[in-house]
Each structure stands twice: as C-alpha cells, then as structure tokens.
Backbone and ligand atoms as CSV (ligand in chain L), in Angstrom:
chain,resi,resn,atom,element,x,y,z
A,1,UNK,N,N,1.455,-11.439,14.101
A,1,UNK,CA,C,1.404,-10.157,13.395
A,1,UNK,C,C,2.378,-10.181,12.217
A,2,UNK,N,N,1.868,-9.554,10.940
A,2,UNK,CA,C,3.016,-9.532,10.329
A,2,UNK,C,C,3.967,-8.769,10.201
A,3,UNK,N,N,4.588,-8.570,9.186
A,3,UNK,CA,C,6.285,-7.540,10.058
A,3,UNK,C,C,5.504,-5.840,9.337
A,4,UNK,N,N,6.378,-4.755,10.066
A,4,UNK,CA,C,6.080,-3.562,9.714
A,4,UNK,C,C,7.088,-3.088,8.599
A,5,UNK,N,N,6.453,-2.418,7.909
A,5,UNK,CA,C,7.121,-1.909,6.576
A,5,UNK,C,C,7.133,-0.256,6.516
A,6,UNK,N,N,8.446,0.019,6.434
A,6,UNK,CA,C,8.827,1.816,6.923
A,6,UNK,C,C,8.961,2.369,5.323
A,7,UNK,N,N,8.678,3.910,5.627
A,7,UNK,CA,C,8.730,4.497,4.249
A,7,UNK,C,C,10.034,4.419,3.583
A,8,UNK,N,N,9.968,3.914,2.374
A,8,UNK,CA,C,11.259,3.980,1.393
A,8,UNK,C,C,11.632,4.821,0.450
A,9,UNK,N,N,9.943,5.491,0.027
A,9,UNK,CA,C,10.364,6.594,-0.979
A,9,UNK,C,C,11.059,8.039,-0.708
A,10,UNK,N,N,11.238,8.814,-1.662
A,10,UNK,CA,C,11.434,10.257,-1.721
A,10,UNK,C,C,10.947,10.726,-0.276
A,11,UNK,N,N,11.919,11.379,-0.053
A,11,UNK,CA,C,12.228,12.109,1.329
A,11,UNK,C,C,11.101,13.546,0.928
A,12,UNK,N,N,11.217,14.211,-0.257
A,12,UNK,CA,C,10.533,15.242,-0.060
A,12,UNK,C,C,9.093,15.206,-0.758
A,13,UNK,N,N,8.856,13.667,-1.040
A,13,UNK,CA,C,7.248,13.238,-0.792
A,13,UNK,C,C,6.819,12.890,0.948
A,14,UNK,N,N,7.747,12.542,1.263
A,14,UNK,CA,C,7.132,12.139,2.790
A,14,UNK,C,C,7.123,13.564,3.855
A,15,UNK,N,N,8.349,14.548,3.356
A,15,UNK,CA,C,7.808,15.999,3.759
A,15,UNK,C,C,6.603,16.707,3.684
A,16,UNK,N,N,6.294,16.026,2.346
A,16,UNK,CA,C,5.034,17.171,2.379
A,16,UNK,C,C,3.550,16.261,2.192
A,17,UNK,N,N,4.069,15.015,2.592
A,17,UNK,CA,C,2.923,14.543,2.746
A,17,UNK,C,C,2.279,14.394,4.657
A,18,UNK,N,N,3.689,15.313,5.141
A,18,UNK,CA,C,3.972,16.013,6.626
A,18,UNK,C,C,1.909,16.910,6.804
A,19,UNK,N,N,2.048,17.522,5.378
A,19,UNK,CA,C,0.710,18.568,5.314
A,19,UNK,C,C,-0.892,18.159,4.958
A,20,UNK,N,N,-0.667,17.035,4.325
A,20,UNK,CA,C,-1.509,16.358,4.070
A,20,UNK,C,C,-2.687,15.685,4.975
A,21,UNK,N,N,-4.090,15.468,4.878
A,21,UNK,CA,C,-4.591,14.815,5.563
A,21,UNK,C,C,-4.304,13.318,5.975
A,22,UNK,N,N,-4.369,12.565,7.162
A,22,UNK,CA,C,-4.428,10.861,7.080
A,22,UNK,C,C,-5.404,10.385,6.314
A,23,UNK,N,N,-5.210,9.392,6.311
A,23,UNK,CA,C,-6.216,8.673,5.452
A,23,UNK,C,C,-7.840,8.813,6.779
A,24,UNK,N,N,-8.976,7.958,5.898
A,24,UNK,CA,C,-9.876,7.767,7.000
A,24,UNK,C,C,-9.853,6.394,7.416
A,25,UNK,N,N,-10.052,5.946,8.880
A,25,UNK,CA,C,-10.234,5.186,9.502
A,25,UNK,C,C,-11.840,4.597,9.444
A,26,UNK,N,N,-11.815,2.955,8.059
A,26,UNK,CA,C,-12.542,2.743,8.023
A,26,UNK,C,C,-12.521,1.088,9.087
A,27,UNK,N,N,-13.612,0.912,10.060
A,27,UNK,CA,C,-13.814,0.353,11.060
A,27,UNK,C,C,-15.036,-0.803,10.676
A,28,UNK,N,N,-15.728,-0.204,10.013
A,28,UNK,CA,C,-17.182,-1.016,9.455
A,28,UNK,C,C,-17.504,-0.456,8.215
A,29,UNK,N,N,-18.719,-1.412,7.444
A,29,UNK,CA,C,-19.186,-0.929,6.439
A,29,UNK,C,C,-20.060,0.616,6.447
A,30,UNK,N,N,-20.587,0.555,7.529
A,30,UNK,CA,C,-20.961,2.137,7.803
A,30,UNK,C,C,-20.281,3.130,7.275
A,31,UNK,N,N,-18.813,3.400,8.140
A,31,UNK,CA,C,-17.905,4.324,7.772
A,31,UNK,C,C,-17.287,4.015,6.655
A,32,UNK,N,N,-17.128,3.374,5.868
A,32,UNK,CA,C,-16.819,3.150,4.299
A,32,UNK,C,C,-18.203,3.805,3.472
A,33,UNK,N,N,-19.244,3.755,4.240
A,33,UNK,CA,C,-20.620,4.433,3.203
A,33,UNK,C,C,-20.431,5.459,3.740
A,34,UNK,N,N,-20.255,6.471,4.948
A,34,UNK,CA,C,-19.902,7.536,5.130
A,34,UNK,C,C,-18.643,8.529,3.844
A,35,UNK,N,N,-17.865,7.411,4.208
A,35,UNK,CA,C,-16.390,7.911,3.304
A,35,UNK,C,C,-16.936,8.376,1.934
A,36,UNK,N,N,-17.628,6.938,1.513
A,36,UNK,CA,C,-18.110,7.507,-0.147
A,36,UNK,C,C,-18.914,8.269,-0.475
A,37,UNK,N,N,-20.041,9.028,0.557
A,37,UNK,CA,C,-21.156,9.934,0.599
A,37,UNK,C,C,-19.901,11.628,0.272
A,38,UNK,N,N,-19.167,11.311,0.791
A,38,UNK,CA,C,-17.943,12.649,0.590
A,38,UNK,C,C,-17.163,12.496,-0.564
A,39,UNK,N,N,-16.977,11.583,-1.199
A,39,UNK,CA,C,-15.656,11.006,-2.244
A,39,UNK,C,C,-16.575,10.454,-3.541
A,40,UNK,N,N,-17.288,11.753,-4.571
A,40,UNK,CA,C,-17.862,10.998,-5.798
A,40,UNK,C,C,-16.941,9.841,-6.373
A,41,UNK,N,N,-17.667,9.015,-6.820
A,41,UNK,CA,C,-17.105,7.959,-7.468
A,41,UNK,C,C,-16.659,8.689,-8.933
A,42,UNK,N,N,-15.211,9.051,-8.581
A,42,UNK,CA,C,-14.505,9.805,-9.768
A,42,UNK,C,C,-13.237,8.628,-10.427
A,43,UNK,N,N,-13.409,7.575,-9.577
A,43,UNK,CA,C,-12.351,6.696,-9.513
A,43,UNK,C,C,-12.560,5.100,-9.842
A,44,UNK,N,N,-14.252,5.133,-10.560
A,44,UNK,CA,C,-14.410,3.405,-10.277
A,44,UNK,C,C,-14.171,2.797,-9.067
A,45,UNK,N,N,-14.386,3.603,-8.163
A,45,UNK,CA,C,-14.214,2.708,-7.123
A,45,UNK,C,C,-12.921,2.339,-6.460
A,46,UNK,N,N,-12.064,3.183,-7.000
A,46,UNK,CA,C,-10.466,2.680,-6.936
A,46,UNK,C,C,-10.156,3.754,-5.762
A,47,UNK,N,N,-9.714,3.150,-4.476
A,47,UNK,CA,C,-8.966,4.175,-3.399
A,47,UNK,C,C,-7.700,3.710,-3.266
A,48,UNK,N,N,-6.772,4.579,-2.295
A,48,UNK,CA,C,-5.246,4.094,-2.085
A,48,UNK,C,C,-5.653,3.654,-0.400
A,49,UNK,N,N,-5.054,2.413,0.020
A,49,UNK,CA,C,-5.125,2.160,1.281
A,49,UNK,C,C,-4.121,1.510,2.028
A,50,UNK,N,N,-4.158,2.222,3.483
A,50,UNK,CA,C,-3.082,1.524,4.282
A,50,UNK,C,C,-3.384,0.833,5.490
A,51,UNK,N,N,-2.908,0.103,5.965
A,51,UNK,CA,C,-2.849,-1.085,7.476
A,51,UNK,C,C,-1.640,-0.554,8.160
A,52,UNK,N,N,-2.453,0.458,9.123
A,52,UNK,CA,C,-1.386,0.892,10.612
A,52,UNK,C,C,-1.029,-0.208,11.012
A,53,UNK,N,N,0.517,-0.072,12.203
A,53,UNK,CA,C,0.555,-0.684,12.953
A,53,UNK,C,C,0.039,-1.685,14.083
A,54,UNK,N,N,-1.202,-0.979,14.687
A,54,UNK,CA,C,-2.254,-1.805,15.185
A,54,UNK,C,C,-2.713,-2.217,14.527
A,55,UNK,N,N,-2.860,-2.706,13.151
A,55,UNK,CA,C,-3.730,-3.041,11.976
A,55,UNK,C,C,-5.360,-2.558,11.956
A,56,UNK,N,N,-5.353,-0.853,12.239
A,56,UNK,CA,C,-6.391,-0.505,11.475
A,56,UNK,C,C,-5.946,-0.172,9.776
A,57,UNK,N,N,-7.570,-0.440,9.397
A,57,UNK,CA,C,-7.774,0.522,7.915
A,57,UNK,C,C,-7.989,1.636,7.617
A,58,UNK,N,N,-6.794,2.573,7.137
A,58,UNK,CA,C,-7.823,3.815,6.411
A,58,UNK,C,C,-7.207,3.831,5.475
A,59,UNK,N,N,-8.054,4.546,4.020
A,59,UNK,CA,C,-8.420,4.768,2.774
A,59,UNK,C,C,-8.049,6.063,2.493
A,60,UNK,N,N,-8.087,6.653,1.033
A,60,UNK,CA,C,-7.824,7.829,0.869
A,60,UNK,C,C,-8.044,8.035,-0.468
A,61,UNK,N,N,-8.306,9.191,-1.169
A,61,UNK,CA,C,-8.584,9.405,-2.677
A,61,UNK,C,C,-7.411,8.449,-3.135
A,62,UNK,N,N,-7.726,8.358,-4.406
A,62,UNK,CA,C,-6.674,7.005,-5.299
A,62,UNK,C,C,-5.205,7.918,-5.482
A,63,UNK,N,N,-5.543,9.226,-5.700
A,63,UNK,CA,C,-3.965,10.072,-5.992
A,63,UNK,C,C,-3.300,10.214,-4.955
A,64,UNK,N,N,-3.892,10.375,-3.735
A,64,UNK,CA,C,-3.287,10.452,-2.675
A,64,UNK,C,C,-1.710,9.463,-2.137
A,65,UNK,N,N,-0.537,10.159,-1.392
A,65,UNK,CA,C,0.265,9.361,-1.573
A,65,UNK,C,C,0.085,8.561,0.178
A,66,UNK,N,N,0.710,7.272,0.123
A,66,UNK,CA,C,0.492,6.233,1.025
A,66,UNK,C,C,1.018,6.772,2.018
A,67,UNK,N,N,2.451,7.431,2.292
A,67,UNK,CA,C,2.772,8.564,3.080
A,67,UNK,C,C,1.638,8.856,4.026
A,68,UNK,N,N,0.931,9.678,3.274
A,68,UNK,CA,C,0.184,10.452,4.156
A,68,UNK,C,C,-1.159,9.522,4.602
A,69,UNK,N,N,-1.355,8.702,3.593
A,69,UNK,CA,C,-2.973,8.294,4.241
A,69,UNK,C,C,-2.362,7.106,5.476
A,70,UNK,N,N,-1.100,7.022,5.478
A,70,UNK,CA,C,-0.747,6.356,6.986
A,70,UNK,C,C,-0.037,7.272,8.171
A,71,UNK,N,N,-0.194,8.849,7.992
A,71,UNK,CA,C,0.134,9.072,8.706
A,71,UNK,C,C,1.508,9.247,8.969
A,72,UNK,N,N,2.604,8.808,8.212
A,72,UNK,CA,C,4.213,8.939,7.999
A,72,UNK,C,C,4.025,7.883,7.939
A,73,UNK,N,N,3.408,6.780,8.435
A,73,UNK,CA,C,3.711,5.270,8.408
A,73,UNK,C,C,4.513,4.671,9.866
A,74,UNK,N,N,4.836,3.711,10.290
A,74,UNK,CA,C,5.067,2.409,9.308
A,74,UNK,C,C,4.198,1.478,9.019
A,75,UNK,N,N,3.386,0.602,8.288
A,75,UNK,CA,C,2.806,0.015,7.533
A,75,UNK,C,C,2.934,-1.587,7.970
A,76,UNK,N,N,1.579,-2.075,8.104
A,76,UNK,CA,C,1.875,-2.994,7.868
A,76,UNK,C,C,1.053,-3.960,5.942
A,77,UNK,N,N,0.508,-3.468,5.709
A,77,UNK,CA,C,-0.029,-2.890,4.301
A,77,UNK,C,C,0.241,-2.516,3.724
A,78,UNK,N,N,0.228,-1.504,2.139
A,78,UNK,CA,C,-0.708,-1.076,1.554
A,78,UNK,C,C,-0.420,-0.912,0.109
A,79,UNK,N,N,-1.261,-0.667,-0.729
A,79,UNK,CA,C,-1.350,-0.317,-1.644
A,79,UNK,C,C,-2.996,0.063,-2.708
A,80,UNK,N,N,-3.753,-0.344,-3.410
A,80,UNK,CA,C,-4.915,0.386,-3.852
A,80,UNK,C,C,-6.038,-1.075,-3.299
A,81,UNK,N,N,-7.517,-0.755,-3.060
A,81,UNK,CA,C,-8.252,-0.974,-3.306
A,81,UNK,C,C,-9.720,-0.881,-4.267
A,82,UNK,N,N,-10.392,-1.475,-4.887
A,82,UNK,CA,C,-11.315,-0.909,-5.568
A,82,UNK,C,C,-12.286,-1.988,-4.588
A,83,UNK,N,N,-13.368,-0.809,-4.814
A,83,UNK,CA,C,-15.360,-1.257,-4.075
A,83,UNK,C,C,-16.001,-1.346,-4.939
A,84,UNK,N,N,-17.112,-2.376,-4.696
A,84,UNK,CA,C,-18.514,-2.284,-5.554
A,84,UNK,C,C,-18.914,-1.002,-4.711
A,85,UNK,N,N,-20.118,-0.959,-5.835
A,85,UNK,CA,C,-21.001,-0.124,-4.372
A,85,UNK,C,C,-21.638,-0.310,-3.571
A,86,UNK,N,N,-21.350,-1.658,-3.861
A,86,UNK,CA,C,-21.983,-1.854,-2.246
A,86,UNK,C,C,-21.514,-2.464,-1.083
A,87,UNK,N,N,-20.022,-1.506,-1.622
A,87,UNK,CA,C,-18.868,-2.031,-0.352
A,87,UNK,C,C,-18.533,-3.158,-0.115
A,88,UNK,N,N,-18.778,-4.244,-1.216
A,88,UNK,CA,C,-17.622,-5.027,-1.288
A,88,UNK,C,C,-16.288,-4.805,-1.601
A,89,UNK,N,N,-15.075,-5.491,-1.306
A,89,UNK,CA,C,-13.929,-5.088,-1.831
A,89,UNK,C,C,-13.182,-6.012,-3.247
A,90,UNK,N,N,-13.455,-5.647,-4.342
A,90,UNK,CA,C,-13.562,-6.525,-6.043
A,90,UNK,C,C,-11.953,-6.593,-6.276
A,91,UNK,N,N,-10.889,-5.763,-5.549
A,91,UNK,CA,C,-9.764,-5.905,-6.049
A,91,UNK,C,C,-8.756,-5.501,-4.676
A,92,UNK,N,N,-7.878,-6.512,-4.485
A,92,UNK,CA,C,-6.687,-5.403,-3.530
A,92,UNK,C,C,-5.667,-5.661,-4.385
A,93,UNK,N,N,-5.090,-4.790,-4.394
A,93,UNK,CA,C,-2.833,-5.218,-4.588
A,93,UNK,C,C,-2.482,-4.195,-3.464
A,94,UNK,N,N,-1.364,-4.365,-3.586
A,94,UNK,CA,C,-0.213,-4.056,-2.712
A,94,UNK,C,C,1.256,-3.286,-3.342
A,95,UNK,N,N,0.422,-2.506,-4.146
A,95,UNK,CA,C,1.208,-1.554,-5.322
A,95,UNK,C,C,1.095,-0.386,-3.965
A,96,UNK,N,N,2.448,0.274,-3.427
A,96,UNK,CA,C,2.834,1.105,-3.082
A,96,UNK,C,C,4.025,1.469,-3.351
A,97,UNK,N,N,4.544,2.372,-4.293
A,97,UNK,CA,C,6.015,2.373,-4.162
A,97,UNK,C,C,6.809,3.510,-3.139
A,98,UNK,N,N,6.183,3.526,-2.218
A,98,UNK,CA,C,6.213,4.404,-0.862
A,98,UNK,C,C,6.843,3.290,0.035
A,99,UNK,N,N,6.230,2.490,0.344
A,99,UNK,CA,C,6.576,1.184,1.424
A,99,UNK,C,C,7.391,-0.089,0.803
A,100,UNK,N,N,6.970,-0.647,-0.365
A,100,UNK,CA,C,7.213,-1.556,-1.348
A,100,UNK,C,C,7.369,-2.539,-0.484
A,101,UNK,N,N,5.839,-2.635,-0.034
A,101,UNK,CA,C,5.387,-3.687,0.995
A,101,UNK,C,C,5.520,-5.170,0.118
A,102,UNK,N,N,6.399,-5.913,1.077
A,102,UNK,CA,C,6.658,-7.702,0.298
A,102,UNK,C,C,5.001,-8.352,0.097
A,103,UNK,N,N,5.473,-9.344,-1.037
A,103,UNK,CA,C,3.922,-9.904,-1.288
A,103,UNK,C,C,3.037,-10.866,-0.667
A,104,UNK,N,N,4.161,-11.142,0.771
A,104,UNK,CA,C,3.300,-11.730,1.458
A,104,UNK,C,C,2.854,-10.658,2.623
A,105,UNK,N,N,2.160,-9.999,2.585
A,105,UNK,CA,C,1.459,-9.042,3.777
A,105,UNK,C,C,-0.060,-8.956,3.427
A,106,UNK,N,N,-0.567,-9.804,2.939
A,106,UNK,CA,C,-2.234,-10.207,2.514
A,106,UNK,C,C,-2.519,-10.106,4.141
A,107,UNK,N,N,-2.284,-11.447,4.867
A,107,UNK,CA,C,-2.837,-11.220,6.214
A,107,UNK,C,C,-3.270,-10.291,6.753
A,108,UNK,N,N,-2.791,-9.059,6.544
A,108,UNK,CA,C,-2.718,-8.107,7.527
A,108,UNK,C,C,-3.826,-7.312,7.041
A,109,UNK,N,N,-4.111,-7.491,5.886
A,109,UNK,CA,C,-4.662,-6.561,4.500
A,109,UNK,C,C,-6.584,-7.294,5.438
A,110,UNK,N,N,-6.563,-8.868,5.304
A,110,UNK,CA,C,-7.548,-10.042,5.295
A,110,UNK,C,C,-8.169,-9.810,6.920
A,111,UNK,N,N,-6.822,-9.501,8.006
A,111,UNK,CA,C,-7.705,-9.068,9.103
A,111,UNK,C,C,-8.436,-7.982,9.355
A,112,UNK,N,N,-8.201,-7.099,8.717
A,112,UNK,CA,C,-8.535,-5.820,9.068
A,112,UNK,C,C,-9.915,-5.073,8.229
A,113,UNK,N,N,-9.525,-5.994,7.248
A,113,UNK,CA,C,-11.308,-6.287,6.277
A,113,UNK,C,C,-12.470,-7.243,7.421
A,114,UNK,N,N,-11.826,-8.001,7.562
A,114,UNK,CA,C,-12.481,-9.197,8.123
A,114,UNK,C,C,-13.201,-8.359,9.412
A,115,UNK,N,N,-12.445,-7.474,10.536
A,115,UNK,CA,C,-12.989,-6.801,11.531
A,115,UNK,C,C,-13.580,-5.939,11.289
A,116,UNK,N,N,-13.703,-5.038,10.165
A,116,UNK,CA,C,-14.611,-4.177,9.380
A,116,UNK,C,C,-15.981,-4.830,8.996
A,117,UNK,N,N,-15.709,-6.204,8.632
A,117,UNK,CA,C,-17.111,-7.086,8.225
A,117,UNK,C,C,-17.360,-6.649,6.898
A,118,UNK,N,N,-16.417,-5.918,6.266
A,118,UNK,CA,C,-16.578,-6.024,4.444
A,118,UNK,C,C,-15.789,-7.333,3.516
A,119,UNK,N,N,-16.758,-7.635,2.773
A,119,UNK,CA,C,-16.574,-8.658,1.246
A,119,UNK,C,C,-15.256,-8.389,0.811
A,120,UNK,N,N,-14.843,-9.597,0.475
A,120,UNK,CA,C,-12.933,-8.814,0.095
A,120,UNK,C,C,-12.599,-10.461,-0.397
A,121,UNK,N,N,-11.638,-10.349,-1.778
A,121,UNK,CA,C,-11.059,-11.787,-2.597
A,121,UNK,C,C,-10.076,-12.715,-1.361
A,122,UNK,N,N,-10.062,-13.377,-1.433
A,122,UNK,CA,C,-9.389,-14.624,-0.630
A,122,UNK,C,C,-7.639,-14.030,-0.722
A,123,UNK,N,N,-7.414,-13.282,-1.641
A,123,UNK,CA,C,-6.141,-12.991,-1.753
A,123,UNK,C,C,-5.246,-11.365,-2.639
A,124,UNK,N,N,-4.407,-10.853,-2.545
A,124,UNK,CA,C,-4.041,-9.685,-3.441
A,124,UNK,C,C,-4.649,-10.574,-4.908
A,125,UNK,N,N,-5.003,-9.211,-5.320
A,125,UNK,CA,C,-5.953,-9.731,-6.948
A,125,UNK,C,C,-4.996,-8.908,-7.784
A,126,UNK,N,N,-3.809,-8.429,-7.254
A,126,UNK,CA,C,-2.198,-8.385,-8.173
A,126,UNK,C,C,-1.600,-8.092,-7.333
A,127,UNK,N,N,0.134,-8.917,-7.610
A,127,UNK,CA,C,0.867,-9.000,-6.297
A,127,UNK,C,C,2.254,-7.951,-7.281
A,128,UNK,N,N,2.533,-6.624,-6.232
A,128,UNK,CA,C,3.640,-6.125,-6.862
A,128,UNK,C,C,4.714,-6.469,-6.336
A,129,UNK,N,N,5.522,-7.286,-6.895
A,129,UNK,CA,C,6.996,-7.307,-6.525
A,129,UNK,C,C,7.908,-6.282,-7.076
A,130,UNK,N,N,8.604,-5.682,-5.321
A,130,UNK,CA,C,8.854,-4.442,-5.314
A,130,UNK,C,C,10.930,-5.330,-4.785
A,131,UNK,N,N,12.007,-4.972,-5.494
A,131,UNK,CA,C,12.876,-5.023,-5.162
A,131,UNK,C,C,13.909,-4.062,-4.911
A,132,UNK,N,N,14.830,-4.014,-3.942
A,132,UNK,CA,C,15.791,-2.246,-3.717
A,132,UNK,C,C,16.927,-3.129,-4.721
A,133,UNK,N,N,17.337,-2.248,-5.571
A,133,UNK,CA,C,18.694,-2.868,-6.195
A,133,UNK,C,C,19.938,-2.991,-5.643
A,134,UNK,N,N,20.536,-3.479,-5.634
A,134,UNK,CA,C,21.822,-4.513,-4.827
A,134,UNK,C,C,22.796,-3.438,-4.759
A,135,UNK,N,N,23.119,-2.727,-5.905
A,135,UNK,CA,C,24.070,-1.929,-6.627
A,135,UNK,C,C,24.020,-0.693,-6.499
A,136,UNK,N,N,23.070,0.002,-7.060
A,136,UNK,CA,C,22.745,1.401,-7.503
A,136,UNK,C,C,21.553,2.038,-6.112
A,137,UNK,N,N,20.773,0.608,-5.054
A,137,UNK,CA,C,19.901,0.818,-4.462
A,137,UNK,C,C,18.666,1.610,-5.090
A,138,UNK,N,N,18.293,1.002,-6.279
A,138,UNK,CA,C,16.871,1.809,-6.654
A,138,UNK,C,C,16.309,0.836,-6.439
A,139,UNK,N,N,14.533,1.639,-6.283
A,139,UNK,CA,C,13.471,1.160,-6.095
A,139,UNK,C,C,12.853,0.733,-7.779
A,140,UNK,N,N,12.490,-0.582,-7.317
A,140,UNK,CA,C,12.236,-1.679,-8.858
A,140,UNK,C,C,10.851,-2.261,-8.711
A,141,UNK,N,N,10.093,-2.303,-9.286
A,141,UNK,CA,C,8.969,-3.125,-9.254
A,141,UNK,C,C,8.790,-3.776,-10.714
A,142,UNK,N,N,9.161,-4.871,-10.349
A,142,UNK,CA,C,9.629,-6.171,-10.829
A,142,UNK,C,C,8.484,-6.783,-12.241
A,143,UNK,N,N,8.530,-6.319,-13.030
A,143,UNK,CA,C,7.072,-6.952,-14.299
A,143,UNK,C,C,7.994,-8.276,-14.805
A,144,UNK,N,N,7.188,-9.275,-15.172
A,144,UNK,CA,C,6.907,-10.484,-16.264
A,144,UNK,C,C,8.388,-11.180,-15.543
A,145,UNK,N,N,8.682,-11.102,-14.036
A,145,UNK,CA,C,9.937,-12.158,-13.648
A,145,UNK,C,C,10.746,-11.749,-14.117
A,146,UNK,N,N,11.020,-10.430,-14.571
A,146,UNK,CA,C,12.566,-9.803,-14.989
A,146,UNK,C,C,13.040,-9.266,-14.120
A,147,UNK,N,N,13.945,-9.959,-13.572
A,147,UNK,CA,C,14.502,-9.384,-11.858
A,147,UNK,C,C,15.926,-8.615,-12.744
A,148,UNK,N,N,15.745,-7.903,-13.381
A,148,UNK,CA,C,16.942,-6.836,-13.563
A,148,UNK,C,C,16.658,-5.605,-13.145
A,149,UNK,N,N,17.528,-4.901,-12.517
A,149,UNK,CA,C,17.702,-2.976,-12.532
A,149,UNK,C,C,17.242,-2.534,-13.336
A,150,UNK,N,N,15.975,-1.450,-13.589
A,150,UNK,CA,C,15.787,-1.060,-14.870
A,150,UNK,C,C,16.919,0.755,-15.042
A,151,UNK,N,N,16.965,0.436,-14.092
A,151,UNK,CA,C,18.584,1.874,-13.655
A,151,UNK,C,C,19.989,1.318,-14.657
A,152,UNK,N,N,20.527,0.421,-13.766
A,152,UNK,CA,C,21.487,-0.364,-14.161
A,152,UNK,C,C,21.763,-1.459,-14.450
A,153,UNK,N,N,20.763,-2.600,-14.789
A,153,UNK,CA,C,20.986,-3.713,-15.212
A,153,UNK,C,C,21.470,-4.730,-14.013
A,154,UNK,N,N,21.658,-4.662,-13.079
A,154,UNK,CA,C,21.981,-5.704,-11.864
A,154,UNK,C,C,20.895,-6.203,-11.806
A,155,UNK,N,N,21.499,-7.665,-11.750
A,155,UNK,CA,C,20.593,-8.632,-10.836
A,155,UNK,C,C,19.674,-8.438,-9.893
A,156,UNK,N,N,18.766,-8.665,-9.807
A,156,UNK,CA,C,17.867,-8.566,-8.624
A,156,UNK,C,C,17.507,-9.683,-7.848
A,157,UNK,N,N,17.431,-9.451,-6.650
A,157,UNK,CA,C,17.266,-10.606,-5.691
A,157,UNK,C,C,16.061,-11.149,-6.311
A,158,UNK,N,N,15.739,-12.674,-5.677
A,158,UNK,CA,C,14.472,-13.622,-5.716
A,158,UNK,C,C,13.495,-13.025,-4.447
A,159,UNK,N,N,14.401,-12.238,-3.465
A,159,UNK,CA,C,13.697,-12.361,-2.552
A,159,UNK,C,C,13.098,-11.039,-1.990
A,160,UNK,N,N,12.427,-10.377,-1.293
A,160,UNK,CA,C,12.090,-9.484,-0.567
A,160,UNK,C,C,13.124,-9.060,-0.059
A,161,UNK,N,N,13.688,-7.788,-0.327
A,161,UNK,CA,C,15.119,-7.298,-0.293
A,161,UNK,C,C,14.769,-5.706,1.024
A,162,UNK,N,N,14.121,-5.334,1.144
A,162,UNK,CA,C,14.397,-3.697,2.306
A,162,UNK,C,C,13.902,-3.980,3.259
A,163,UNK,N,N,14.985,-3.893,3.647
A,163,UNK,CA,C,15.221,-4.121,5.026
A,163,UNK,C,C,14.184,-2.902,5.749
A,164,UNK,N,N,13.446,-3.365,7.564
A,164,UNK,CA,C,13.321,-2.389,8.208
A,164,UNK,C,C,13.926,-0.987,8.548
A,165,UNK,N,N,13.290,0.053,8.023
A,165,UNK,CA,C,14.476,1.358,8.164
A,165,UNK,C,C,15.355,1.705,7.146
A,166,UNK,N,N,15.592,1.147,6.238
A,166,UNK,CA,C,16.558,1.251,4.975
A,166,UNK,C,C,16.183,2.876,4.585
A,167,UNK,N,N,17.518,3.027,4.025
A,167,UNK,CA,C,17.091,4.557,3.291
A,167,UNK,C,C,16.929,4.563,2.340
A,168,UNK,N,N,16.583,5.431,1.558
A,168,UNK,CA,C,16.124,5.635,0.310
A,168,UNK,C,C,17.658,6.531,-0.695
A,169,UNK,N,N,17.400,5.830,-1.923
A,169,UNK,CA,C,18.406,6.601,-2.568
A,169,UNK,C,C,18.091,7.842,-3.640
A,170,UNK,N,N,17.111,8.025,-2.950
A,170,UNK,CA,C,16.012,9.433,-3.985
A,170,UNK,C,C,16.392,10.616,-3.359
L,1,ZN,ZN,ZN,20.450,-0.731,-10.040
C-alpha cells in the first residue's frame, strides 16, 4: 500500500468543507456514466479526484475542494482528472494543494482505475512537486526545478518534505 497523506491546507477550508458533499464513489465505468449524466460537461472533462484510504475512487466537480470530495481525508491520492467521453481517463496529476500528495503515489491512483476497469495513461500526465518550507513552513509547489520559498527565499528540500500529520501554517 502506499503511504497516507493527511490534510495540510487552511484549517478554515477543511471547516467548511465539514458542509460540503463527498465526492462520488466511482467503482466501474457505469457509475462514472451515471456521475456524468448529473455533471454537464462544463469542464472538458476535467474533475477533482481522491483515493481513500481503502483505495476507493471518488470524483467531484473540478472547483470542488479535495477536503471534501475525501471526506476530511486522509488520502492516499489526489489531485484532477480529465475523461474522454467515453470514460477513458486522457490526463491524471496529482495537483492538490490540500494534501500535497508526493509524486510518487501513481500506484494508488493505477489501482483503483484498474478495479474500476477504466482506460487511464501508464503514469501522472503532470507531476506536482509540492514542498513545506524548512523556514517559514509554507506550502510551495515547486515550477521549472526552482526549489526556492516563493514566501522567503529558503532552500527547498530535493525531497518529499510533510510529514504524516504536520500542521499547517495558514
Ligand atoms: Zn519559506
């Protein structure tokens, strides 16, 4: 299994994403054509999605925050997907800045497609590297290998830096 990833963001996004619906629990291609019979394609195809603990899938409008479509979380996933329509899956990343799930958690992403029996790329089709800063502890997502603070200029680790449970400095 791979490791679980706990919420990192804003405390009073994860409050009120307390009110919010979960995501839906998609199981097969069925219930993914269910989902979209309710959800016009206002989005290209683009949803926000998370991998529970047991490593199910559920999905959620693209604005929706990861918070809630897991339920408070913890995660072993997530970030956006886009579908053809015909429920293949044309794109994953792992853009959440809720979880700032490390870039190796594909697996978890690959089984849970795979038990659904939907089409999906061999791998994240963009990988966000998400780092907590050393210093100031902000949340960083890392563009073009510039591992600096965009807060304060510190160094940023090489490596997958938040820890299980870490708090947030929001
Ligand atoms: Zn910093």
């Amino acid at each position: 299994m791979t490791p679980l990833f706990q919420y990192v963001g804003p405390d009073s996004i994860r409050v009120a994403a307390q009110s919010s619906p979960a995501g839906y629990r998609i199981e097969s291609g069925t219930a993914l054509a269910t989902w979209w019979r309710d959800h016009r394609d206002d989005e290209h195809g683009w949803v926000t999605y998370t991998i529970a603990a047991n490593g199910d899938l559920s999905i959620a409008p693209r604005r929706s925050e990861h918070v809630a479509c897991a339920g408070g979380g913890p995660v072993r996933a997530a970030g956006e997907m886009r579908f053809s329509r015909d429920g293949d899956v044309l794109e994953v990343t792992n853009t959440s800045t809720g979880f700032c799930p490390a870039e190796d958690c594909w697996p978890a992403v690959q089984s849970a497609l795979d038990a659904a029996g939907l089409r999906h790329p061999s791998g994240f089709t963009f990988v966000a590297v998400f780092r907590r800063c050393p210093k100031c502890s902000a949340r960083n997502l890392v563009k073009d290998e510039w591992f600096v603070c965009e807060l304060c200029n510190a160094d940023l680790p090489r490596t997958w830096n938040f820890e299980p449970g870490s708090t947030t400095s929001c």
